[in-house]
TORGU-529759 format. One record per residue: x, z, y of N, C-alpha, C, O in turn; residue number from 1; residue in one letter. Coordinates in steps of 0.1 Angstrom, whole numbers, padded with zeros to 4 digits, always signed. Atoms other than C-alpha are relative to their C-alpha. Layout:
REM residues N
   n_X   n_Z   n_Y  ca_X  ca_Z  ca_Y   c_X   c_Z   c_Y   o_X   o_Z   o_Y   n res
     X     Z     Y     X     Z     Y     X     Z     Y     X     Z     Y NUM   A
...
END
This chain:
REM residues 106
   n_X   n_Z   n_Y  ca_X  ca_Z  ca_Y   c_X   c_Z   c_Y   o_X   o_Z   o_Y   n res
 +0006 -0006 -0012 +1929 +0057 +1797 -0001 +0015 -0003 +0003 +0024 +0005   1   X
 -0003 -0014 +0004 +1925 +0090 +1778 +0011 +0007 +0002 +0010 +0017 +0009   2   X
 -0015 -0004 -0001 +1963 +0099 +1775 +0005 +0000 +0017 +0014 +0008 +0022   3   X
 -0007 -0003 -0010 +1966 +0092 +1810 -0008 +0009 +0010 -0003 +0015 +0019   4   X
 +0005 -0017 -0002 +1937 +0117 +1818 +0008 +0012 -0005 +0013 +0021 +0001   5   X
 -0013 -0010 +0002 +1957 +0137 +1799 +0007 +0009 +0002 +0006 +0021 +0003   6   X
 -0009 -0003 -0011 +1988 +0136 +1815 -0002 +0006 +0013 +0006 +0015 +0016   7   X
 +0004 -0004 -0013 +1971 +0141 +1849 -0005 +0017 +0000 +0001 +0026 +0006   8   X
 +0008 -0009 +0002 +1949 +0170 +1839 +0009 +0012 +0000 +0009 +0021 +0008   9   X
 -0010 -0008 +0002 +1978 +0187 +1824 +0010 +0000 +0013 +0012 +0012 +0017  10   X
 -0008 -0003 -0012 +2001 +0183 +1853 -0007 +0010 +0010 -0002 +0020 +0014  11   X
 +0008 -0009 -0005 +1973 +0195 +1873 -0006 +0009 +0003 -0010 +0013 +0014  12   X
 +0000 -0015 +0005 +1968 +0225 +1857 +0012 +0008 -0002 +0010 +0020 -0002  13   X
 -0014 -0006 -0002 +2004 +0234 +1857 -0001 +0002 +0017 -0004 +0013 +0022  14   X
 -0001 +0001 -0013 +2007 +0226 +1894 -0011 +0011 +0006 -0006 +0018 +0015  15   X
 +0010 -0011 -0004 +1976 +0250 +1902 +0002 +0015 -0003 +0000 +0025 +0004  16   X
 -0005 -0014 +0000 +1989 +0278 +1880 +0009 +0002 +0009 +0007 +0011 +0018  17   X
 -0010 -0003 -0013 +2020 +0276 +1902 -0002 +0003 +0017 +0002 +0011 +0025  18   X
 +0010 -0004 -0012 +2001 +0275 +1932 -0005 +0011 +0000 -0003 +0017 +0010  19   X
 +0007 -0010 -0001 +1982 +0302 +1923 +0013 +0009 +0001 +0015 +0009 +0013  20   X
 -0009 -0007 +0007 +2013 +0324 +1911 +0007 +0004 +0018 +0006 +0015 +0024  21   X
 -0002 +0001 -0013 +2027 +0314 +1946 -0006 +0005 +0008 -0017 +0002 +0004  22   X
 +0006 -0008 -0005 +2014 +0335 +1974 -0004 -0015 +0012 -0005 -0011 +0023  23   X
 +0010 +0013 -0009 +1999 +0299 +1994 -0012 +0003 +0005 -0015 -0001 +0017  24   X
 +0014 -0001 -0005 +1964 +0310 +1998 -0008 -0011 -0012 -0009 -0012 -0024  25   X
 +0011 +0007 +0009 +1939 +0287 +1990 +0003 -0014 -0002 -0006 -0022 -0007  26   X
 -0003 +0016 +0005 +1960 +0252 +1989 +0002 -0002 -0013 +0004 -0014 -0016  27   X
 +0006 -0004 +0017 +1956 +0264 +1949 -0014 -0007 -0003 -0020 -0006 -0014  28   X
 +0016 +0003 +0009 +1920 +0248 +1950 +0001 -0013 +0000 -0007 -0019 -0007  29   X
 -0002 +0015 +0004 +1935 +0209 +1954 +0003 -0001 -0013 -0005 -0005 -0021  30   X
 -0002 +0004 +0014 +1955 +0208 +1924 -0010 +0006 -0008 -0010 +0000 -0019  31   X
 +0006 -0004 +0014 +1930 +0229 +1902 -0012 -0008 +0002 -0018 -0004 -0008  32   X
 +0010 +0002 -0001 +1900 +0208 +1914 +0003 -0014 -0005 -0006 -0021 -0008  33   X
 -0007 +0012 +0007 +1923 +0176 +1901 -0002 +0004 -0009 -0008 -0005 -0014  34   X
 -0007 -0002 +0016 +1929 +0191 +1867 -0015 -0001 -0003 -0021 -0009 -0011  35   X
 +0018 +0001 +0007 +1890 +0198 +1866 -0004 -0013 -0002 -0006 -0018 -0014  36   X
 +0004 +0012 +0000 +1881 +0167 +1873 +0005 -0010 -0009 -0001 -0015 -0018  37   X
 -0006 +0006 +0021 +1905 +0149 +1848 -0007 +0009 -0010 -0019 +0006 -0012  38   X
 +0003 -0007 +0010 +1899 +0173 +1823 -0011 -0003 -0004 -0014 -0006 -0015  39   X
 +0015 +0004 +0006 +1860 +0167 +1824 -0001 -0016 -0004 -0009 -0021 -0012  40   X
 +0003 +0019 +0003 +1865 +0128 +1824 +0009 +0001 -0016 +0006 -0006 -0026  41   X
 -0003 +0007 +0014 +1890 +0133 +1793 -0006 +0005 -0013 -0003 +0003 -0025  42   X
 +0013 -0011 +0011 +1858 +0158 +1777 -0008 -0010 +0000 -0016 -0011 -0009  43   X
 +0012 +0009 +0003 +1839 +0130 +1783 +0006 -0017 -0009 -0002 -0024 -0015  44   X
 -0003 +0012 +0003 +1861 +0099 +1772 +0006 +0006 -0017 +0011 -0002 -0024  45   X
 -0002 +0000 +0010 +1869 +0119 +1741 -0010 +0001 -0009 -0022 +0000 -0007  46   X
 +0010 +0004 +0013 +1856 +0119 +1704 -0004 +0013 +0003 -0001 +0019 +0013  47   X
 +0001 -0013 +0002 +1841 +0150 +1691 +0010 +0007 -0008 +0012 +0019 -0009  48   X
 -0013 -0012 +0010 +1871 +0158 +1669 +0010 +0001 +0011 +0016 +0013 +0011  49   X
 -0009 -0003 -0010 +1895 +0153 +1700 -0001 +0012 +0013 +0009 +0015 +0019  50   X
 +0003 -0008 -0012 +1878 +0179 +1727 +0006 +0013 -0002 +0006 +0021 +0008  51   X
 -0007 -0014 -0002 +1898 +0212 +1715 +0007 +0000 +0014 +0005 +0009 +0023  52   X
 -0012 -0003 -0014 +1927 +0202 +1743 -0008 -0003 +0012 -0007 +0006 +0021  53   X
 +0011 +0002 -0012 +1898 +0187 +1770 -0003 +0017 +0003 +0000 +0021 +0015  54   X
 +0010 -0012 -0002 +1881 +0224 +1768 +0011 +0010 +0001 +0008 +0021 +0007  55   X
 -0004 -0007 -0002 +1911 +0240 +1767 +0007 +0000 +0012 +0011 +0011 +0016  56   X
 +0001 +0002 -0011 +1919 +0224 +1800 -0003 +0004 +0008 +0004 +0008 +0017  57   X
 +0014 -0005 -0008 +1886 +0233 +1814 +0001 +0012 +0000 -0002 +0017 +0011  58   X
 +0001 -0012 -0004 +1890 +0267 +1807 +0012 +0008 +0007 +0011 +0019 +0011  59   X
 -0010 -0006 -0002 +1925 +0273 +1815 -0001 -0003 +0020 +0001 +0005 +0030  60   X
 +0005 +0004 -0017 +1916 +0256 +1852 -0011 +0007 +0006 -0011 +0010 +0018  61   X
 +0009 -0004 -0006 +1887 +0270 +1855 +0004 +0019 +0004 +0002 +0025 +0015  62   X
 -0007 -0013 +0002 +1902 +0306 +1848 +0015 +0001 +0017 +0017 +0011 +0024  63   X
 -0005 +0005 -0013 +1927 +0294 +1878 -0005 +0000 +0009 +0002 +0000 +0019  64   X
 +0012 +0005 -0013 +1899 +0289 +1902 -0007 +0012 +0000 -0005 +0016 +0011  65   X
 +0003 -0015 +0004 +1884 +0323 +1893 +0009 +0009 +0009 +0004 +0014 +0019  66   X
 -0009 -0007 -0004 +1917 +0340 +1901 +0005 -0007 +0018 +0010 +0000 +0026  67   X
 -0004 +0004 -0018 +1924 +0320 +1938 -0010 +0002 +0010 -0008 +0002 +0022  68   X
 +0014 -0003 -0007 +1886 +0325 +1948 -0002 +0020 +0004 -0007 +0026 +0014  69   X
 +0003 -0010 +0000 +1888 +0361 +1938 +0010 +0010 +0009 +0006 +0020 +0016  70   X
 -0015 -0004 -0008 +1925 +0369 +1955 -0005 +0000 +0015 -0003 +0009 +0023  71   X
 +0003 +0005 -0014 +1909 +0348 +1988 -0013 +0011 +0005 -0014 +0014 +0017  72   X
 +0011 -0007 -0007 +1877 +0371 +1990 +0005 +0016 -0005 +0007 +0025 +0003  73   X
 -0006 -0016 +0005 +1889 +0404 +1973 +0014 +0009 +0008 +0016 +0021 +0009  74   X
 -0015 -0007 -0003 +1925 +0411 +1987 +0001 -0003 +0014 +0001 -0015 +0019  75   X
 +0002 +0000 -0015 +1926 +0420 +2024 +0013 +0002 +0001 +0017 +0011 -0006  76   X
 -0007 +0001 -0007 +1959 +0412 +2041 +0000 +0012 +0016 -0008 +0012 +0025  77   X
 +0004 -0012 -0007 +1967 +0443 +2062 +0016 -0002 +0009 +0026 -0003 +0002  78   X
 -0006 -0004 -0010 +1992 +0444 +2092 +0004 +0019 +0006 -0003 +0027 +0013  79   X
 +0003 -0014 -0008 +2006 +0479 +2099 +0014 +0001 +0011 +0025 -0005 +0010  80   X
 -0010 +0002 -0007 +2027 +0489 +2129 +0012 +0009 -0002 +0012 +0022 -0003  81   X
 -0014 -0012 +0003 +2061 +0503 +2123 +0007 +0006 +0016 +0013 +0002 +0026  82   X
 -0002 -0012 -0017 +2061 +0535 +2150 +0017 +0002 -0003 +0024 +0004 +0006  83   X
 -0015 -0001 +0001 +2098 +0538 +2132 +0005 -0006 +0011 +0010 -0002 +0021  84   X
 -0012 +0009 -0010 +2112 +0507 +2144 +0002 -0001 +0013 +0012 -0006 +0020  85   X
 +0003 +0000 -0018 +2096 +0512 +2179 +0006 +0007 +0004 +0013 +0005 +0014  86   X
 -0005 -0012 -0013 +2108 +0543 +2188 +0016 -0004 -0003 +0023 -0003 +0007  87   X
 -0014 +0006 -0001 +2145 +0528 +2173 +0001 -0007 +0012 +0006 -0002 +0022  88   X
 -0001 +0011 -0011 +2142 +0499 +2195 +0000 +0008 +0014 +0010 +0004 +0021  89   X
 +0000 -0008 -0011 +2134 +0524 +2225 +0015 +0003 +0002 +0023 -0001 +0010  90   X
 -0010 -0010 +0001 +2160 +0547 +2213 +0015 -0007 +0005 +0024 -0001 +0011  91   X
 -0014 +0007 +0001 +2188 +0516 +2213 +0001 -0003 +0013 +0012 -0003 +0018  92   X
 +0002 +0005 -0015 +2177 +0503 +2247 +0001 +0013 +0010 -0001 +0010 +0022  93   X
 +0000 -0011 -0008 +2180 +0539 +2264 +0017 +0002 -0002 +0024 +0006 +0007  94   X
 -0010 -0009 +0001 +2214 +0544 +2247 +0005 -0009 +0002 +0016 -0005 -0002  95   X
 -0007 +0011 -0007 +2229 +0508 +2261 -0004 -0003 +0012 -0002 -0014 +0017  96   X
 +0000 -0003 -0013 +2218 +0516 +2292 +0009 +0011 +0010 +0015 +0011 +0021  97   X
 -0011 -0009 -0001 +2236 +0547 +2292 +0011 -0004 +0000 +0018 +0001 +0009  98   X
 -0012 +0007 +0002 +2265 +0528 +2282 +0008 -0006 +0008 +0020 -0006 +0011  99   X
 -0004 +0007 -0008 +2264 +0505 +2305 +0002 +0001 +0017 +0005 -0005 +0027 100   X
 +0000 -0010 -0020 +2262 +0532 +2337 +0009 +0001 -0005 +0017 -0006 +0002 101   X
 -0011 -0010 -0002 +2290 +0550 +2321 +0016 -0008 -0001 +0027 -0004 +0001 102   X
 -0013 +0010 -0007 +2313 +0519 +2322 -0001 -0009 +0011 +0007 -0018 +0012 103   X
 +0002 +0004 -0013 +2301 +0508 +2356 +0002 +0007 +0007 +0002 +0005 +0019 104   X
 -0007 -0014 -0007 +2312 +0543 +2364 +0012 +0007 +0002 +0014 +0018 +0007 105   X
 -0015 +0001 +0002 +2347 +0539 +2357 +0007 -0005 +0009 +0019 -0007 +0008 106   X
END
């Protein structure tokens, strides 16, 4: 049962770094709230000489959840308008209108 906390934990924690890494948002707090959750069950189903990789688990997830919490409330998503492309877009629509008088004028 340990080994296959393990396994889980570890996948879980990979899967979350990736998540995070990935610009998703906050669907980064499923897998890292799996990895916790194994990870504490295999801190708890292990000995005391076995908990180095359990804790190193715990911290590497937890350090994961830190960084997707902090991204989600820290980093403001900013919209700006591009006056370039507008006045292009104008500019293109004025000058295939013109176009279109001066071969309707033929």
């Amino acid at each position: 049962m340990r080994k296959l906390f393990i396994v889980l934990a570890s996948f879980f924690t990979v899967l979350g770094i990736i998540f995070t890494i990935l610009p998703l948002g906050t669907i980064a707090l499923i897998p890292i709230a799996l990895a916790l959750l194994f990870a504490l069950l295999v801190l708890i189903k292990s000995e005391a000489t076995q908990k180095k990789f359990p804790i190193m688990l715990l911290i590497l997830s937890a350090l994961t959840l830190f960084i997707v919490i902090g991204r989600e409330a820290f980093v403001k998503d900013e919209v700006i308008v591009d006056t370039q492309f507008d006045q292009k877009k104008i500019e293109s629509k004025t000058e295939a209108k013109k176009d279109l008088e001066e071969l309707e004028g033929m």
